[in-house]
C-alpha positions in Angstrom: 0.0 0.0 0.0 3.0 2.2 0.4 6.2 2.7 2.3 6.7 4.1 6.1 10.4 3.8 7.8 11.7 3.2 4.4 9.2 -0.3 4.8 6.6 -1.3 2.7 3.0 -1.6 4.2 1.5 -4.8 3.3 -2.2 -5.0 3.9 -3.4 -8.7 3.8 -6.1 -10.1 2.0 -7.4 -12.0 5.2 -7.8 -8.4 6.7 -10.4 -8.2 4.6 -12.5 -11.2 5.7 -11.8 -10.3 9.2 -12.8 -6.6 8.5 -16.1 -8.0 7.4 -17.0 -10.6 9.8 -16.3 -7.9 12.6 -19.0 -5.3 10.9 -21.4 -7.9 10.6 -20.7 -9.1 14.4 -20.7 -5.9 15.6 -23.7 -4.1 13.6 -26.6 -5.8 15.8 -24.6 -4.1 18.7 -24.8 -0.9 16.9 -29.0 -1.5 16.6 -29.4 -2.2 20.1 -27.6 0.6 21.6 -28.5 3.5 19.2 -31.3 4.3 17.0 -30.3 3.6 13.3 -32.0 1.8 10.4 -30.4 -2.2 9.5 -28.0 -0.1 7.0 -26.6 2.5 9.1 -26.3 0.4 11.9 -23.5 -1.6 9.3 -22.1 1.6 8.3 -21.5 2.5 11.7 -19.9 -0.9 12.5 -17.8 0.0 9.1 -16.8 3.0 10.1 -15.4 1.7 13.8 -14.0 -1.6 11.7 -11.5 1.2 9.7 -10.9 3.0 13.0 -9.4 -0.6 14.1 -7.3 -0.8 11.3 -6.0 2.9 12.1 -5.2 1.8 15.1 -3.1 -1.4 14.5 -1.2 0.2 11.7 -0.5 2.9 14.3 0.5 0.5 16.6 3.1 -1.3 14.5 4.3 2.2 13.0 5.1 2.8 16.3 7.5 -0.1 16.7 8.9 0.4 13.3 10.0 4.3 14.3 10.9 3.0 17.7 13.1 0.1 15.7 14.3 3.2 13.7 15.2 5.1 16.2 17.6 2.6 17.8 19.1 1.3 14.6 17.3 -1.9 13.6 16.3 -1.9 10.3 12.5 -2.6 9.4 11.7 -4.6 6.2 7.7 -4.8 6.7 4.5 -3.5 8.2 1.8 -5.9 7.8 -1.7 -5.6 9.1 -3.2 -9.1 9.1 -6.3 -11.7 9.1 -5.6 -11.3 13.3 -4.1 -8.2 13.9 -0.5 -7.2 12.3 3.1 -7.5 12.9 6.6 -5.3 12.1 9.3 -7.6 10.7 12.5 -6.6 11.0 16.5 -7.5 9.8 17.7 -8.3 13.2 17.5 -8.6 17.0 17.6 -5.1 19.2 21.3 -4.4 20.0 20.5 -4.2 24.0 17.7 -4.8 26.2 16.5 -1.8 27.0 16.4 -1.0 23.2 14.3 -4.7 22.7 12.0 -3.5 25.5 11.7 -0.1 23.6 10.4 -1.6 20.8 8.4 -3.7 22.2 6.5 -1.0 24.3 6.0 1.3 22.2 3.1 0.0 19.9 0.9 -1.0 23.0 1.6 2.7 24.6 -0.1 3.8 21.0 -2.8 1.8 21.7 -3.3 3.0 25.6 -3.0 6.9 24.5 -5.4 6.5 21.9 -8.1 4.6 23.9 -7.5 7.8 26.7 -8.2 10.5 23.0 -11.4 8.5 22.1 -12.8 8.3 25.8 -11.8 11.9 26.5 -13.6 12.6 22.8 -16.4 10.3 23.7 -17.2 12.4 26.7 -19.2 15.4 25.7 -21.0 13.6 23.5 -24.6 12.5 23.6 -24.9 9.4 25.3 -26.8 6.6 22.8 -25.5 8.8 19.9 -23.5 7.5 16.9 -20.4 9.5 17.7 -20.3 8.8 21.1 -20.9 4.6 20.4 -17.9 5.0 17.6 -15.6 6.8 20.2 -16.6 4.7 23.3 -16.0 1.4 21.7 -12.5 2.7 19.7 -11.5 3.5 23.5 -12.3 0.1 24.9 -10.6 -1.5 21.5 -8.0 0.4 22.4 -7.2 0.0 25.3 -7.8 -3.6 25.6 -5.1 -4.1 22.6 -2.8 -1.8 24.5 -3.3 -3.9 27.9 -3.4 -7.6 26.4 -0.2 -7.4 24.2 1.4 -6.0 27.6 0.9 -9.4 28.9 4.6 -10.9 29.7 4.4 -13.8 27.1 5.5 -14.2 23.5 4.3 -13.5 21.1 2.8 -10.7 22.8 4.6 -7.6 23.3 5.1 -8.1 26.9 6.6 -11.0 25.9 10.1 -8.6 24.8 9.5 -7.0 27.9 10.1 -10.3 29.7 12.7 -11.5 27.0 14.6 -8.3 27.5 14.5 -8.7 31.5 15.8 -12.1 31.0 18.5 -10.6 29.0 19.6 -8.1 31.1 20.2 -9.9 34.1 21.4 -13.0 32.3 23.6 -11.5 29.3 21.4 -14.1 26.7 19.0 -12.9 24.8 18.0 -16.4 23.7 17.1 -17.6 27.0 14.9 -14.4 27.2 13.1 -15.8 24.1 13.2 -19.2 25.4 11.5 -18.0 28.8 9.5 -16.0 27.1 8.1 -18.4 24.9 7.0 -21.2 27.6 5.6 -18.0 29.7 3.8 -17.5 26.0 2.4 -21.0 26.1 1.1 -21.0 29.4 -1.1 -17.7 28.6 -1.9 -18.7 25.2 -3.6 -22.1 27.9 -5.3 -19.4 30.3 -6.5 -17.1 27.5 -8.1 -20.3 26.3 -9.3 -21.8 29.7 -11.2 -18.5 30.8 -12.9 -17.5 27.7 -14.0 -21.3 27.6 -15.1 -21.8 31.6 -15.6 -17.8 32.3 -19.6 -17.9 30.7 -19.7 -21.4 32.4 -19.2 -19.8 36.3 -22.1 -17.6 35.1 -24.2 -19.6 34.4 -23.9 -19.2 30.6 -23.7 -21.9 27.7 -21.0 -21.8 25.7 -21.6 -20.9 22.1 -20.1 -22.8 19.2 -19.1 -19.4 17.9 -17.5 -18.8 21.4 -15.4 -22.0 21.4 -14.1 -21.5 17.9 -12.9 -17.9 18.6 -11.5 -19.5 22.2 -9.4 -22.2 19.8 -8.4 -19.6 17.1 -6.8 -16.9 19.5 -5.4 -20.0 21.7 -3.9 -21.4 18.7 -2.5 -17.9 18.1 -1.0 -17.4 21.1 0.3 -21.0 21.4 1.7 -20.9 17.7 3.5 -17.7 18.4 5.6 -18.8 21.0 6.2 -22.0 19.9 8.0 -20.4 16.5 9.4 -18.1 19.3 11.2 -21.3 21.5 12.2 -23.2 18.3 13.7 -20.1 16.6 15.8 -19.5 19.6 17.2 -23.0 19.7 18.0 -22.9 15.9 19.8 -19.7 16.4 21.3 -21.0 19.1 22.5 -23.8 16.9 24.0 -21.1 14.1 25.8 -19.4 16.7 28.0 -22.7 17.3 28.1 -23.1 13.9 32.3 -23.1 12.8 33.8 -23.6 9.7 36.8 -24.5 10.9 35.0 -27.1 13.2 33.1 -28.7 10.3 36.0 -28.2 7.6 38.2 -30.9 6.3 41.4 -30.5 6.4 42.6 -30.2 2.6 46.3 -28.8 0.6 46.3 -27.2 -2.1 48.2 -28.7 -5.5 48.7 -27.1 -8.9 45.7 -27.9 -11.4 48.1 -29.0 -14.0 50.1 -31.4 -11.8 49.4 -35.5 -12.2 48.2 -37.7 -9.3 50.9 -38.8 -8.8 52.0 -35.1 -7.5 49.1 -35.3 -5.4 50.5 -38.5 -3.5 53.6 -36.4 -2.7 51.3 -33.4 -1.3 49.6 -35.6 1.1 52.6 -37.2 2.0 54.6 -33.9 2.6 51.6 -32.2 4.1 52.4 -31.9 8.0 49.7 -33.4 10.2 46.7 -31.0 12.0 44.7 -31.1 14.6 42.6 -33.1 12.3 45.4 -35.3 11.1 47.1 -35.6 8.1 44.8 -33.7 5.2 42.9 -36.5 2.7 41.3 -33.9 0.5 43.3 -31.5 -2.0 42.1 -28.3 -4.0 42.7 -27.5 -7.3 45.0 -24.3 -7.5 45.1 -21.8 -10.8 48.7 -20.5 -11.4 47.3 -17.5 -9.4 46.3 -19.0 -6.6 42.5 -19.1 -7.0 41.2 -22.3 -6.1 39.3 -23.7 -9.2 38.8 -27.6 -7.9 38.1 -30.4 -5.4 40.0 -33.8 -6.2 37.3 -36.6 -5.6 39.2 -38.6 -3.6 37.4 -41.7 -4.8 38.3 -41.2 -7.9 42.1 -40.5 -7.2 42.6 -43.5 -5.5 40.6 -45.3 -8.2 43.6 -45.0 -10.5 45.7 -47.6 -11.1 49.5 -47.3 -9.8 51.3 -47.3 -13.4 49.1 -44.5 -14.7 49.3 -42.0 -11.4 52.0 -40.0 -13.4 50.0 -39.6 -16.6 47.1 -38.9 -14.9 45.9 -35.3 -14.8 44.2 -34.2 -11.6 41.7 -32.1 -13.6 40.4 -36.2 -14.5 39.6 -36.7 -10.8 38.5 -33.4 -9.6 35.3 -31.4 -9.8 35.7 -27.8 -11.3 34.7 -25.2 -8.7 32.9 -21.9 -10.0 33.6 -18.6 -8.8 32.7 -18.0 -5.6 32.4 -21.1 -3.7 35.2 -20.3 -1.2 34.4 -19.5 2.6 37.2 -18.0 5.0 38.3 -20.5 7.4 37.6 -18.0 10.6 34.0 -17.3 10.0 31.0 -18.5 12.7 28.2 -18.1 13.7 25.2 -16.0 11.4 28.6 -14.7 9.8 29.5 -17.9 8.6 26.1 -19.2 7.6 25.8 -15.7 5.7 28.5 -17.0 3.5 28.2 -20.8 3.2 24.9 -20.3 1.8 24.8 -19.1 -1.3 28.4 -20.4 -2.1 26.4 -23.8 -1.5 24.4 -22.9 -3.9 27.1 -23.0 -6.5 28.4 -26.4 -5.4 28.3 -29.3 -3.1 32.2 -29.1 -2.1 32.9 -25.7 -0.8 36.8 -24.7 -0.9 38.2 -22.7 2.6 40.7 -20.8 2.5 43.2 -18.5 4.9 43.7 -15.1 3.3 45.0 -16.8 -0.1 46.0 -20.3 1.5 43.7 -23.0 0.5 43.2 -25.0 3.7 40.2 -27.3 3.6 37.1 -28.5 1.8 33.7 -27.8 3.3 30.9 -30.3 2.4 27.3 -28.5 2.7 26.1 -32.1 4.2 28.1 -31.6 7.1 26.4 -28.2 7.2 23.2 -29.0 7.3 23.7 -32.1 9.3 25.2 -29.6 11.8 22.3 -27.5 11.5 19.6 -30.3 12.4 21.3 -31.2 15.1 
């Protein structure tokens, strides 16, 4: 729809659907309460339906300034089927800035319920105006006081994180906290709006229980992505290359096998061992192939000498080198789209070729 915080605004399709099942939920309301025909009474609903979406674009504008503000970029504002989120390109560099962030779109919320009530007061009781204001005050400030609710994927739920985080130092056993504190409301959100009408004496509606399991589900879902994205960046962090590398030296691309037999043999043993893998090395250095070990020691003993390496290896494109000293979201940054190019990455040291790197190991380091 546009761009705020140099972010596009995404409005989503399902916004629409929702938009239209609260007018026609909330119209009867409308009729009962103040003296309009069947049409105005939807036109009024309409009208407080767009006021709602005013408000949670407001609401997420506010965390993408506030993300602004302390230097997290912002890639999207989305307003949603059940409600909207900001995304943005990375964590909060501290806690306080997290908790910033995360207060700042239900503080919206609470100052503009206190506008509409303090708008909604000289009006005429029963009126339109004052049933529009009244219930955008309410809206309001419920949204504002239930996101403030210490769980994820609530907003209080980077309160808590943060808190975690500052008197911890990890951030990712904020989110992990966070996340089963998440759980645990998303189970009492669900048990009172199911047993509340019950302790007054009320049967529960089908309509009641569905809207009971589709915000519990909500809430649930949100902090279980919140738990399990914590543990897999937990897992990134550990990631190494030069843990998962194997050790490799580097031999000219016009030399024989039988000059790779004297590399390996000459090549002085690691922490690894002795290297079993060599790279393919252009006059000027660039690494340009992976010798398929396999295949090398495939060849027959009287033909070692005529044999050109460039029979046994695997050419290597442009590109699909990784430095030997990257970790973490650093290293995965690079691995992946030079895995992209092929299966065998090359690793070098400055200009030293000094290992092979097999995107299996990778991912098989990643799924653990």
């Amino acid at each position: 729809m546009g761009r705020v915080a140099d972010a596009p605004v995404v409005v989503s399709p399902g916004w629409l659907l929702a938009a239209a099942v609260l007018t026609v939920l909330f119209a009867p309301t409308v009729r009962r309460l103040v003296d309009v025909p069947e049409s105005g009474a939807y036109a009024v609903a309409a009208v407080f339906v767009l006021l709602l979406l005013g408000s949670v674009f407001l609401h997420e504008l506010a965390h993408a300034l506030m993300a602004r503000r302390v230097g997290v970029r912002v890639e999207e504002l989305a307003v949603t089927l059940l409600g909207g989120h900001t995304r943005m390109g990375a964590a909060a560099p501290s806690p306080g800035s997290s908790a910033l962030v995360a207060v700042a779109g239900p503080v919206v919320n609470l100052a503009l319920g206190a506008v509409a009530w303090i708008l909604a007061a000289p009006t005429d009781p029963g009126g339109v105006a004052w049933l529009v204001l009244t219930a955008a005050a309410v809206a309001n400030v419920f949204v504002g006081a239930f996101n403030l609710v210490p769980g994820l994927p609530l907003d209080g739920g980077r309160v808590l994180e943060a808190l975690v985080w500052r008197v911890g130092g990890d951030r990712l056993r904020g989110t992990v906290v966070a996340g089963w504190v998440g759980r645990l409301v998303a189970l009492g959100v669900l048990l009172w709006m199911l047993l509340r009408p019950l302790t007054q004496g009320v049967e529960v509606s089908l309509v009641g229980v569905l809207w009971a399991a589709l915000v519990g589900a909500f809430l649930w879902s949100g902090a279980d992505q919140a738990i399990r994205g914590a543990r897999a960046e937990r897992t990134v962090d550990a990631l190494a290359v030069a843990a998962l590398m194997l050790p490799a030296v580097g031999v000219p691309a016009q030399g024989t096998v039988l000059d790779l037999d004297a590399a390996l043999a000459d090549a002085a043993p690691g922490p690894q061992g002795r290297p079993a893998h060599a790279l393919l090395l252009a006059p000027d250095g660039a690494v340009v192939g992976v010798v398929d070990a396999a295949a090398a020691a495939a060849v027959p003993a009287a033909l070692r000498g005529s044999t050109p390496l460039s029979a046994v290896a695997t050419p290597l494109p442009h590109g699909s080198a990784v430095p030997v000293d990257l970790s973490g979201r650093r290293a995965l940054d690079a691995i992946a789209p030079a895995a992209r190019l092929a299966p065998v990455l090359a690793v070098v040291d400055g200009s030293r070729a000094v290992g092979v790197l097999r995107s299996a190991d990778v991912a098989r380091a990643l799924r653990s």
